[in-house]
N, C-alpha and C positions, 0 to 999 in steps of 0.2 A: 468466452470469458466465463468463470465459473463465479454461481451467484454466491452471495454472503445473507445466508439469515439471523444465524444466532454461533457462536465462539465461546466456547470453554476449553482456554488452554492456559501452557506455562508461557508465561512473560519474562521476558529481559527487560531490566531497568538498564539505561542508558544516560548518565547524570551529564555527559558533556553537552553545552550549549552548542549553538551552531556549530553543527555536523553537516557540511555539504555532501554535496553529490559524487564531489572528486573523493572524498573520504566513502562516501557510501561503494561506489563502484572506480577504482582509478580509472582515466583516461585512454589509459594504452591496452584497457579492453573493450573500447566501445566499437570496434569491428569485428568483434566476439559474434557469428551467430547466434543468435536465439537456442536455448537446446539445456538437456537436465543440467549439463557442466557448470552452467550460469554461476549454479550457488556456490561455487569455489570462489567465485571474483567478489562476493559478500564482502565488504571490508578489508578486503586482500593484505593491504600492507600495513594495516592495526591489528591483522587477525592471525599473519604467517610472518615467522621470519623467512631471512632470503633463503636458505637452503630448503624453504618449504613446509618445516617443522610448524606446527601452533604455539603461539603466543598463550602461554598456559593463563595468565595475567586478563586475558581478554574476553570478556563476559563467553558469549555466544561457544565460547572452546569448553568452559567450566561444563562438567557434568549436568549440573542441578537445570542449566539450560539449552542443552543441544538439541531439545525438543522445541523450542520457543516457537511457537506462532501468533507471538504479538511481541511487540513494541513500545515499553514505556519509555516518552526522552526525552529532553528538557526543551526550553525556548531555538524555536528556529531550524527546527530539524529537517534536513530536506533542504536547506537552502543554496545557492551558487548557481553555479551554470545550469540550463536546460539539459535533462538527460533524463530521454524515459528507462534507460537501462536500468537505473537504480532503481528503480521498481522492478524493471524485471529481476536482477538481482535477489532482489527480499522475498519475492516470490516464490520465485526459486528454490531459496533455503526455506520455504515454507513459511514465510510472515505473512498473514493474513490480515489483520491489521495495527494499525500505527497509531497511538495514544500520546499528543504532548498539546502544553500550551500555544504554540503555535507552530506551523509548518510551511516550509518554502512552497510560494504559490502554485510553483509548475508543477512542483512535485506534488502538491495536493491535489491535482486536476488529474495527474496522472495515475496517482492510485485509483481511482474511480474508474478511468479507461482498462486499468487494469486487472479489476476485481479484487482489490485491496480498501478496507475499509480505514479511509483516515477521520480519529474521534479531536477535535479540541477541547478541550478542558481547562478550566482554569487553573495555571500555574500551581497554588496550593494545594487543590487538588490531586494532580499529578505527581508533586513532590511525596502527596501522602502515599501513593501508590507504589511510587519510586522505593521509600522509606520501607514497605511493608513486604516489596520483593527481596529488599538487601535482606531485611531481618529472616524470611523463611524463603530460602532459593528453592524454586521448583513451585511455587504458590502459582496458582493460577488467576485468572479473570476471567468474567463473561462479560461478551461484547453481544447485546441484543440488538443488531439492526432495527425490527418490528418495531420494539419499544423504544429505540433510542437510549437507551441505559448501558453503562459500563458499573460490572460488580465487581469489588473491591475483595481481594483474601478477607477480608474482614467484618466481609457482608455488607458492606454499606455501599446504598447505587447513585449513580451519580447520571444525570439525564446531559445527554447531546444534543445539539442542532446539526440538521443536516440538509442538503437543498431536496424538498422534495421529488423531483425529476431524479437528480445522481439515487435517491435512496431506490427509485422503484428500478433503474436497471443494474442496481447492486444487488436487488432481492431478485430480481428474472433475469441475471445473469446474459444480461444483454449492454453491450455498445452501440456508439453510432451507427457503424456500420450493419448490425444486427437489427437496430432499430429500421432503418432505410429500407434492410431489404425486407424487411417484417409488411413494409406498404409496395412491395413490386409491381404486384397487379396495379395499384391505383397507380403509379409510376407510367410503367407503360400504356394504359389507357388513354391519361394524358397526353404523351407522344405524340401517339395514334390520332386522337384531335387536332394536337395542335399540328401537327403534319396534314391534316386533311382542308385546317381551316389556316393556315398560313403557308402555304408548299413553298413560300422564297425563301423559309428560314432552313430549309432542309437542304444540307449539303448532298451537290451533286454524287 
């Protein structure tokens, strides 16, 4: 997992409220291996018509944002069915992270597994952010993990809460799995004990 410390880039403002998962990634690619193709399936059917062409109309195809690696979006973003695809999707097309008032649970739990930084802000907030991308496309933001601060085109920061645990293996670029094997040794020493001092527990 690649870590997140600090983010200066161009943002997509995204005004529609709940945007689920079937919208982020449709369904009929979640047997899609993992692989760079991913970010074709980014909004697929808001983002291509059917002969494949782009949807000139739809933010992330505009010039000013083909570069985006973040996400501004309104209430609920992320929400519907379970699907960590959709992150990987975003990923993919290089979104690093996801700034809205609020965001569907799994999908919040999942950026984190997946080295995507999700900021909640309050609504107002957001909307100004929203406002300040439509007015200048190609504006950027910085997302400071360390500090917890998102900076506004405008100069003005706006501080985060985030769970101290997800922040420190967003900063060391570690998961569970990363974590776990991080303690091997002490892993198997245990084993080793408890196989010495319980041998009925140990399969023949």
């Amino acid at each position: 997992m690649r870590a997140f410390t600090r983010l200066t880039a161009v943002a997509a403002p995204i005004d529609l409220p709940n945007v689920d998962t079937d919208r982020i990634i449709p369904a009929r690619f979640l047997r899609k291996p993992r692989s760079a193709d991913y970010a074709l399936f980014l909004f697929h059917d808001v983002r291509f018509e059917a002969d494949g062409s782009e949807k000139p109309e739809f933010v992330l195809n505009q010039p000013a944002y083909r570069s985006a690696q973040a996400v501004v979006a309104a209430e609920n973003f992320g929400c519907g069915s379970s699907r960590e695809m959709a992150v990987w999707a975003l990923d993919a097309f290089g979104i690093r992270a996801v700034i809205a008032p609020s965001l569907g649970d799994i999908f919040h739990q999942n950026c984190f597994k997946n080295g995507l930084l999700p900021v909640i802000l309050p609504a107002a907030t957001v909307a100004s952010l929203r406002r300040q991308l439509h007015a200048a496309p190609g504006a950027a933001v910085t997302v400071d993990l360390e500090a917890q601060t998102v900076t506004a085109p405008d100069g003005s920061v706006h501080r985060f809460d985030v769970d101290p645990f997800r922040k420190q293996m967003l900063l060391t670029g570690q998961d569970e799995i990363a974590l776990t094997l991080g303690h091997e040794t002490e892993i198997r020493a245990f084993e080793a004990r408890q196989a010495r001092e319980m041998p009925w527990l140990v399969a023949e």
